[in-house]
C-alpha positions in Angstrom: 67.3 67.3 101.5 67.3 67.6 105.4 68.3 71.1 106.9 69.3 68.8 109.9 71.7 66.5 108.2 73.6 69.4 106.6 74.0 71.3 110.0 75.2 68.1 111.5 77.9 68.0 109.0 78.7 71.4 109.6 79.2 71.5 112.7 81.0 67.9 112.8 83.9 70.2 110.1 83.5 73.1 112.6 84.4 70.6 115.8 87.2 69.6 113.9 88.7 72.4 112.7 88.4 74.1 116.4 90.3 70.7 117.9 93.0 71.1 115.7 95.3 74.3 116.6 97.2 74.4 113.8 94.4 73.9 111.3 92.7 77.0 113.1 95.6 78.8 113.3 96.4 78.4 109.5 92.7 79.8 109.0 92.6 82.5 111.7 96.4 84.0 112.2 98.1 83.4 108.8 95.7 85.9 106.8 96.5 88.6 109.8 100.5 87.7 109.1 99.7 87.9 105.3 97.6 91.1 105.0 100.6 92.7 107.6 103.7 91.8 105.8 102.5 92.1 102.1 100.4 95.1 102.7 103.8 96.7 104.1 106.2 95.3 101.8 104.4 96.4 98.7 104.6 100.3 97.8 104.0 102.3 94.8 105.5 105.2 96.1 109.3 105.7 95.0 111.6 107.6 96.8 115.4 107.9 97.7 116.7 106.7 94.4 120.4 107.7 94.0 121.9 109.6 91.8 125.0 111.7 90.9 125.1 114.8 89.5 128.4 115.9 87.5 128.2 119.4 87.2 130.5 121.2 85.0 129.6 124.3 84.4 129.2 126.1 88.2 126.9 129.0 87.2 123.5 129.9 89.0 121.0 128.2 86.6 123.3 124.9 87.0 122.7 125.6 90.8 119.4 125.8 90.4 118.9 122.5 88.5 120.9 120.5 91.0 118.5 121.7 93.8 115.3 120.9 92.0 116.8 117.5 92.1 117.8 117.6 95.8 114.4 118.6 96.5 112.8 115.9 95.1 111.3 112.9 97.5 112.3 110.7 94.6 116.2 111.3 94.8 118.6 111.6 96.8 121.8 113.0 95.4 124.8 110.5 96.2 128.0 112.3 96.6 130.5 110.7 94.3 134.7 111.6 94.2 135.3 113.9 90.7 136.7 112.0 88.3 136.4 109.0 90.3 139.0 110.2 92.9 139.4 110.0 96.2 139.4 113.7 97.3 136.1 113.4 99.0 134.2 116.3 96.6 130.5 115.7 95.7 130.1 114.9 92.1 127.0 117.8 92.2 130.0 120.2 93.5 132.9 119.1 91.4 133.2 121.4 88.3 136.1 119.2 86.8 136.5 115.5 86.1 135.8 112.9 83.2 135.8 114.3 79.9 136.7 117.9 79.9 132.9 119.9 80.0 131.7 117.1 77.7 128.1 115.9 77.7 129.3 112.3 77.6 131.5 111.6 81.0 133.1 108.4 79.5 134.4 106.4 82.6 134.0 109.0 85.0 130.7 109.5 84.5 130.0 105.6 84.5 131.8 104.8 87.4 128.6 105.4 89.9 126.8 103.0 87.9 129.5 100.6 87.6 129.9 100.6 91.3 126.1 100.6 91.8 126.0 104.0 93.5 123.7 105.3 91.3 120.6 104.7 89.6 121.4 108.0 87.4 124.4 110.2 86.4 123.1 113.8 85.4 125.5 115.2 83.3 125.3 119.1 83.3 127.7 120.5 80.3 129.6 123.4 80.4 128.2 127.0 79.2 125.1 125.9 80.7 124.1 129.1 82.2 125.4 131.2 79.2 122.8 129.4 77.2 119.9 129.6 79.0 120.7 133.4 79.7 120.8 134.0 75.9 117.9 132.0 75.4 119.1 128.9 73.7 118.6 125.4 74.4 121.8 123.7 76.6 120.2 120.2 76.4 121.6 118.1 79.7 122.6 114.2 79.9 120.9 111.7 81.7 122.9 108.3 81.8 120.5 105.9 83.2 121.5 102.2 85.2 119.0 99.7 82.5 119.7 96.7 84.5 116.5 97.1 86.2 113.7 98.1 83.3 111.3 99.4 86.3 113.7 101.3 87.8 115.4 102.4 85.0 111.7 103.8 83.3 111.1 105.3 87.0 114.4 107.4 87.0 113.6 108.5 83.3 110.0 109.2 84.0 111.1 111.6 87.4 113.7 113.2 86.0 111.8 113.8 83.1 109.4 115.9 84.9 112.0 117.7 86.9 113.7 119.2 83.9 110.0 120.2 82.5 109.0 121.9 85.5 112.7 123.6 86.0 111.9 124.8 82.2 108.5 126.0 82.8 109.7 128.1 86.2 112.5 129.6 83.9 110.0 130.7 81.3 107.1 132.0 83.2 104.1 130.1 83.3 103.0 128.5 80.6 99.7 129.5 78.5 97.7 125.9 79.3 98.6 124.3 82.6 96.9 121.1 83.7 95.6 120.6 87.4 95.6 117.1 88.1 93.0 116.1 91.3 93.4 112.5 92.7 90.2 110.9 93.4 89.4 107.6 95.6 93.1 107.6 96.5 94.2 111.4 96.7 97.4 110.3 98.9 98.5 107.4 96.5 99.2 105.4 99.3 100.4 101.8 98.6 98.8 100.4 101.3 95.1 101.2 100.2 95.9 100.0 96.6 97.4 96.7 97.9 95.4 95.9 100.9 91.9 95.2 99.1 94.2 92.9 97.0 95.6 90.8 99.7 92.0 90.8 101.8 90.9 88.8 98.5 94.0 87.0 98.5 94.0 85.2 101.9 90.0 84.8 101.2 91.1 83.0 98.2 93.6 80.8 99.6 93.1 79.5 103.5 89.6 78.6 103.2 90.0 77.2 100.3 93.2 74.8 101.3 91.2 74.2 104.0 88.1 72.7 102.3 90.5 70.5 100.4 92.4 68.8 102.9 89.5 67.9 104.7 87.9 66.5 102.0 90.6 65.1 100.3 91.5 63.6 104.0 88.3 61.7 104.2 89.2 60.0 100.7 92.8 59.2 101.7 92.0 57.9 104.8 88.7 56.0 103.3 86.6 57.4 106.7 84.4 58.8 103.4 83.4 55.2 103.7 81.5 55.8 106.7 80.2 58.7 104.8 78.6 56.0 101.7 77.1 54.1 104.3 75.1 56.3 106.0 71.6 58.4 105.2 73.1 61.6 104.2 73.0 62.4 100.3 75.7 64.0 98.2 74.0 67.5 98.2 73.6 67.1 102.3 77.2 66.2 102.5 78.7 68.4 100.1 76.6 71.7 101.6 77.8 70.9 105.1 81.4 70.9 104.3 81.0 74.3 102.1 78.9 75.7 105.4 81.6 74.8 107.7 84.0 76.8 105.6 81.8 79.8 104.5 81.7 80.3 108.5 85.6 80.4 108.3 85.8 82.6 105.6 83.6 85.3 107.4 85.8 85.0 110.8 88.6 85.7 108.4 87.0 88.8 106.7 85.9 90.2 110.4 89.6 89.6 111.5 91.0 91.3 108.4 88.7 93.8 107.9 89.5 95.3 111.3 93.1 95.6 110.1 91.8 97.6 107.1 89.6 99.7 108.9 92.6 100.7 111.5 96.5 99.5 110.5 94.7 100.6 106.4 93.1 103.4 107.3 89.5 101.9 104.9 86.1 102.4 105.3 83.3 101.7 103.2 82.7 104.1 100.4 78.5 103.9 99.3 76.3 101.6 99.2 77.9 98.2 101.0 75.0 95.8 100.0 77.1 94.8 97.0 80.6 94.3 99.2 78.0 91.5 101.5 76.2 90.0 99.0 79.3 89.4 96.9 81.2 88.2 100.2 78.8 85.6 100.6 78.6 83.8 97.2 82.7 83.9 97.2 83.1 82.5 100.6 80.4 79.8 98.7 82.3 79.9 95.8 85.9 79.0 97.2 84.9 76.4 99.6 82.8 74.9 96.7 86.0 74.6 94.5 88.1 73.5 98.0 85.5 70.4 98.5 85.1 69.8 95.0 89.1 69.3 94.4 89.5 67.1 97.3 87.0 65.0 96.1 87.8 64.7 92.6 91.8 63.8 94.2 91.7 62.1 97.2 95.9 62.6 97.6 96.2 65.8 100.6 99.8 66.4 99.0 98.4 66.5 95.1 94.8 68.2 96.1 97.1 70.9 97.8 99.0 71.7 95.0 96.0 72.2 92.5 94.8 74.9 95.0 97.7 76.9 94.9 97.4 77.0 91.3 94.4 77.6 91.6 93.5 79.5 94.8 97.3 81.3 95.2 99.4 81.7 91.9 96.1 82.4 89.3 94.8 85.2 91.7 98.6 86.4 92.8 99.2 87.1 88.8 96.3 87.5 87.0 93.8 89.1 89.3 94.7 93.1 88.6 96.4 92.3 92.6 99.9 93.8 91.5 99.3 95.7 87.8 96.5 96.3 85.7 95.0 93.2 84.2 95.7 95.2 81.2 99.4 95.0 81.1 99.1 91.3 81.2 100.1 90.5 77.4 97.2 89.5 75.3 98.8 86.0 75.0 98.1 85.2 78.7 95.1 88.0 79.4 92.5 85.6 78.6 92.9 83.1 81.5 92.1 86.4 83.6 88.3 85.8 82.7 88.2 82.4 84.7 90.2 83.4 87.6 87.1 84.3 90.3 89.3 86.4 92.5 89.6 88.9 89.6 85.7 90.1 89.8 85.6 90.1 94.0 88.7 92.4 94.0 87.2 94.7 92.1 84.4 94.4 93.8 86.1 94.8 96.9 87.8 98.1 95.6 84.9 99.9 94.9 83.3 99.5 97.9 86.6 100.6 99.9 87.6 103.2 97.4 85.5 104.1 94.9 81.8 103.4 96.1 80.3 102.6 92.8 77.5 100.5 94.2 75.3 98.3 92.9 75.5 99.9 88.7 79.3 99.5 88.6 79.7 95.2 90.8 76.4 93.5 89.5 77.6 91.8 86.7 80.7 90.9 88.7 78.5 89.3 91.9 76.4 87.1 88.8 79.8 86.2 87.6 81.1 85.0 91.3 77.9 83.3 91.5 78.2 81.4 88.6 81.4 79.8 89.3 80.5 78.8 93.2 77.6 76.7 90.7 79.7 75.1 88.1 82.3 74.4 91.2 79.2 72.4 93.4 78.0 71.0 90.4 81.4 69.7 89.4 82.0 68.6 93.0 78.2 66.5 93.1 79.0 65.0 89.9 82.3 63.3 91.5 80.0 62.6 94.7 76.6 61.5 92.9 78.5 57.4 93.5 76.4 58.6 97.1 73.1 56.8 97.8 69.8 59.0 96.5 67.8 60.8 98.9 66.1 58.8 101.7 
């Protein structure tokens, strides 16, 4: 195997790639768009979710609920007619209307939801204040929009904890109380759950639809004829395309990584040795599947496609990228153990959040590199037709 033959073919991919704009724009500026838009399109953090509140009973402690509500960055109290009329009162204000101090509005009280005004209806009865003053329970109603499951579990879930800490503030403090810390992502922010995710995902994907149309070019074009008859091998041929495309991969993670480090707000957290190292065998280890795909299908329009299986949709869905890998049902969790981005995001996330190291990402970075070997092994068995070594 000659170190010269495989830098040749390197750099002939390299030459290429840099006289074709739109090739090096699909490598350099699409991740950039990508990381941008989905980065800020993505959020975990809810907030101004409507809802009405009916309140019928008008006393102080009914008061007080309603504001613990208002003050919440989840809701935002929509003001809805009473009784669905038009004089312009704030269903939170409106002490009459739908079923006579009922718990159950009937069509008044569904009317925001019907009209998609609301996400919630809170339903405060009448005698509410009297209740709480003699120290009985006034239980209050919560009609919830279920068209949306998310949503509707979200609205639940909030509301939920504003009633429980209105209760505790009306009984005095309870005997246990639970202080929650947040660690590795104290603010919750959205941006540096999702951003690791997306890094990996344009890693996963440009380079690798790269590799495959050029290789799968060569075949549909038969210039990989020109490739048979000369001295190269199949190992010399094959490293020089994945070389060519592990340099791209690393221009993309220096362009994208200074969008996590500023627009992100990321740094590294520990040790980084396992972050590089692991970087390394999966630039090797998507390139290798790239090259080995277009050879195996020498059709650009049908190599494409098995990539964004492969390199898009696998590591989109089953990757722990949106949700937890373990909310996957067990019926399709097991195609999440041969989907290679799954490892390098969580690899990636402990060395930008967590900082685990080396003890927590070793197993993974073996893992990676066992699939950049079966993919050049698969991809030299479909080359091996290449003459032997000279």
């Amino acid at each position: 195997m000659s170190l010269r033959r495989i830098w040749a073919q390197t750099r002939k991919e390299l030459t290429q790639l840099l006289r074709d704009r739109l090739a090096l724009a699909l490598a350099l500026v699409l991740p950039l768009l990508q990381l941008v838009l989905i980065g800020s399109a993505l959020s975990l953090t809810v907030s101004g979710l409507p809802i009405v509140i009916q309140d019928f009973d008008q006393s102080a402690a009914s008061h007080a609920l309603a504001d613990a509500f208002r003050a919440s960055i989840t809701f935002h109290v929509a003001p809805w007619p009473a009784g669905g009329g038009g004089d312009g009162k704030s269903g939170a204000e409106s002490s009459s209307g739908g079923r006579d101090g009922g718990r159950d509005g009937g069509a008044a009280a569904e009317a925001p939801l019907r009209a998609n005004a609301a996400r919630g209806v809170l339903i405060i009865p009448r005698h509410f204040g009297r209740d709480l003053a003699r120290g009985g329970a006034s239980p209050v109603q919560l009609l919830v929009d279920g068209s949306d499951a998310n949503t509707a579990g979200l609205v639940a879930a909030y509301s939920g904890a504003i009633v429980q800490a209105f209760n505790a503030g009306a009984a005095g403090a309870p005997p246990v109380r639970a202080e929650i810390r947040l660690w590795y992502n104290p603010g919750l922010s959205s941006k540096r759950f999702y951003g690791p995710g997306i890094f990996v995902l344009a890693i996963s994907m440009f380079p690798l639809l790269l590799a495959t149309l050029a290789t799968a070019k060569e075949g549909e074009q038969k210039t990989i004829l020109q490739v048979y008859v000369s001295s190269i091998s199949a190992h010399e041929f094959l490293l020089g395309k994945i070389g060519a495309f592990v340099a791209v991969s690393f221009a993309e993670v220096l362009l994208l990584f200074c969008l996590l480090f500023t627009m992100f707000g990321l740094s590294f957290v520990g040790d980084p040795t396992p972050f590089l190292v692991a970087t390394v065998l999966y630039a090797f280890c998507v390139a290798a599947f790239g090259t080995m795909v277009g050879a195996a299908i020498p059709n650009q329009a049908a190599a494409m496609q098995v990539v964004l299986l492969g390199g898009f949709l696998l590591v989109f869905m089953l990757s722990g990228l949106l949700f937890p890998i373990a909310n996957i049902p067990p019926g399709l969790r097991w195609l999440s153990y041969f989907v290679w981005g799954r490892y390098y995001i969580e690899i990636v996330r402990d060395a930008l959040l967590a900082g685990g190291g080396w003890p927590a990402s070793w197993f993974k970075v073996l893992i990676i590199a066992g699939f950049g070997v079966i993919f050049y092994g698969m991809g030299w068995r479909t080359m091996r037709r290449m003459q032997l070594e000279v």
